[in-house]
N, C-alpha and C positions, 0 to 999 in steps of 0.2 A: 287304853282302857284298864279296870281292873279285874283281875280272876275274881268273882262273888263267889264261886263254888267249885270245886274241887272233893270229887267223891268217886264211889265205884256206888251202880246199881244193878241189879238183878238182870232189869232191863237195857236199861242204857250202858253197862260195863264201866270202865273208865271214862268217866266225863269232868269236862269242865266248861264252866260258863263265863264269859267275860262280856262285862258292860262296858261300853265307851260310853265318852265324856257327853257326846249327845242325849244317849238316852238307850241308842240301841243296845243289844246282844247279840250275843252268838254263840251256840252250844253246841261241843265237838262231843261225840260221844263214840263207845265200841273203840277205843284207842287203844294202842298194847302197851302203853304205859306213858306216865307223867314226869318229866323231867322236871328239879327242883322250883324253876320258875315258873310251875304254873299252880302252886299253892296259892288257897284262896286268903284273900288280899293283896295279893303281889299286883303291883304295878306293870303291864305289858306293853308295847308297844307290835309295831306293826312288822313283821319279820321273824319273831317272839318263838324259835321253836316251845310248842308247847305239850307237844305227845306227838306220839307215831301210830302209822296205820295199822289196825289191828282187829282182832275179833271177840273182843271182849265181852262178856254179859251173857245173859243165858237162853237170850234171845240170839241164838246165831246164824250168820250167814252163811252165805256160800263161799265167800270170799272177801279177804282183808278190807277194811275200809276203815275211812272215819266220815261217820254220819253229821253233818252239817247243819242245823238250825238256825234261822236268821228271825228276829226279829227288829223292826224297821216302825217306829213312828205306832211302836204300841199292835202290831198286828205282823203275824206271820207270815214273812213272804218264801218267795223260793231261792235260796240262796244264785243259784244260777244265773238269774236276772238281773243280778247285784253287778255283773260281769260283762254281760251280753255287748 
């Protein structure tokens, strides 16, 4: 796929969004930081370190993570499922 977005927000902390060739995405957000390859337009593939786990944003947890977003065929699903 490709990184579309590469940003820090308020909320979401260090995120970045990558769209496959499909159609899907998938948004990793609250990460402690971006390593070079996940600037938006870079080309990723599957393996692709692309941030580490973290607590980023101003919205914070209790503990380190990185927050997952999936979308699948235009609609939110639960990343989890994607696995089961």
């Amino acid at each position: 796929g490709v990184v579309t977005s590469s940003s820090y927000g308020d909320i979401t902390g260090n995120a970045i969004v990558i769209k496959c060739n499909n159609g899907d995405s998938f948004k990793f957000m609250h990460m402690n930081g971006q390593p070079p390859k996940a600037r938006s337009g870079t080309r990723v593939s599957g393996g692709t370190l692309v941030g580490g786990v973290g607590n980023s944003g101003n919205a914070r947890s209790q503990a380190t993570h990185v927050h997952l977003e999936a979308i699948i065929n235009g609609r939110r699903v639960d990343p989890q499922s994607l696995w089961d």
